[in-house]
C-alpha positions as CSV (number, residue, x, y, z in Angstrom):
1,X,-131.0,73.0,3.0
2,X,-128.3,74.9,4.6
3,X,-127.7,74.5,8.4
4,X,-124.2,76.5,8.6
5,X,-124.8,80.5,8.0
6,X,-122.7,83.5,7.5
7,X,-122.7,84.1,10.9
8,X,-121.5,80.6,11.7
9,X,-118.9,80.9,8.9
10,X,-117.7,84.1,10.6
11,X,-117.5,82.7,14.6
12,X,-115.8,79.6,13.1
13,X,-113.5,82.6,11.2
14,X,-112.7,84.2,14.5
15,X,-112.2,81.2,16.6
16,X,-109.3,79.8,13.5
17,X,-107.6,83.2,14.0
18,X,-107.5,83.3,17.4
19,X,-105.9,79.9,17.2
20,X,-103.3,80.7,14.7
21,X,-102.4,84.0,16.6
22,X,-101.9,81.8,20.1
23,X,-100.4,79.1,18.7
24,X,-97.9,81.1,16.8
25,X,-96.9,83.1,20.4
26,X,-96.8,79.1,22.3
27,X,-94.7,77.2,19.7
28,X,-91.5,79.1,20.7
29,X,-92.7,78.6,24.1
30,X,-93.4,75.1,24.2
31,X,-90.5,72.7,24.5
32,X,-93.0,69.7,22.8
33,X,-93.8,72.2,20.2
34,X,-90.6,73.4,19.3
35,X,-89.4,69.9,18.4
36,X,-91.6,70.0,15.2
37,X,-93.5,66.5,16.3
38,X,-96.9,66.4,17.2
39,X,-98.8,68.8,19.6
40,X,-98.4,69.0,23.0
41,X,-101.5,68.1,24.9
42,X,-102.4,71.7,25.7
43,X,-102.6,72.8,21.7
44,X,-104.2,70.0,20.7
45,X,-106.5,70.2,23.3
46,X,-107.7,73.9,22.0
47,X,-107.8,72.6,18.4
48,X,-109.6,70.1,19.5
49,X,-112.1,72.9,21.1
50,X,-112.5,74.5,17.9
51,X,-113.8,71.4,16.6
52,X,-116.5,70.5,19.0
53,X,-117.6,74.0,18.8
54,X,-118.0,73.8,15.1
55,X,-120.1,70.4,15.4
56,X,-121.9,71.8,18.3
57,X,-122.5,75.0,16.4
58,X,-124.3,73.0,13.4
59,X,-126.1,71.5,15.4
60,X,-127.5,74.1,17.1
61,X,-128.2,75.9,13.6
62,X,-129.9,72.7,12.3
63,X,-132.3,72.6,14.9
64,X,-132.6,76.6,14.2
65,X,-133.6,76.0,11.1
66,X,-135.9,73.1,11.5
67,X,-137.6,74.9,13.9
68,X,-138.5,77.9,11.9
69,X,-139.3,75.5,8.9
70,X,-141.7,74.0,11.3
71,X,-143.4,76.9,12.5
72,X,-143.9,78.2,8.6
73,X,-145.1,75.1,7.7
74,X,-147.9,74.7,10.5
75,X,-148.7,78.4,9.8
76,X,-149.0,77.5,6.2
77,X,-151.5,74.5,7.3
78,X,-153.2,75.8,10.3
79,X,-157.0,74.9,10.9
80,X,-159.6,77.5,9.8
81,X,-159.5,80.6,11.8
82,X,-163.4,81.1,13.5
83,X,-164.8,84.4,14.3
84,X,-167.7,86.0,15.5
85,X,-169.3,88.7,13.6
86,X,-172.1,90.7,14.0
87,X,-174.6,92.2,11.3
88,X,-177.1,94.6,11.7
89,X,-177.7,93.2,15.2
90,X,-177.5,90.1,14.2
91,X,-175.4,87.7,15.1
92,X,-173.1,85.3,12.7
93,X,-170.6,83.1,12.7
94,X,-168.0,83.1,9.9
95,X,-165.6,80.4,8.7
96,X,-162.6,81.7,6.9
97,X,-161.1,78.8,4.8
């Protein structure tokens, strides 16, 4: 079972290149940056982003998923349909198993 989709795949895409693009435009910017060291708070903080969207976003797929299993699987096993049918006048009920 597969939570994370094309579409995921291609968000997470677009988010990554967005990153890359910015950070490559703040890094000559940033004093902290430039040094070569770690991150300055404000790029790690939108990595960081990126990351809790991607766990957020499987989430939200994993629940997508399980609920359309769910709904197949109780269409699969729902209870016998009842109808009411008439005949020549005469009326019937019908069980369709």
């Amino acid at each position: 079972m597969s939570y994370w989709t094309p579409a995921d795949a291609a968000e997470l895409d677009v988010l990554i290149f967005e990153f890359v693009r910015v950070r490559e435009i703040h890094v000559p910017r940033c004093e902290t940056c430039r040094q070569g060291g770690p991150w300055c708070r404000r790029l790690l903080a939108s990595f960081e982003a990126i990351l809790e969207w991607k766990q957020a976003r499987t989430l939200r797929s994993k629940a997508d998923f399980l609920r359309t299993w769910e709904a197949e699987a109780q269409t699969e096993t729902a209870p016998a349909k009842r109808e009411f049918a008439t005949t020549a006048g005469k009326s019937r009920w019908t069980r369709n198993y």
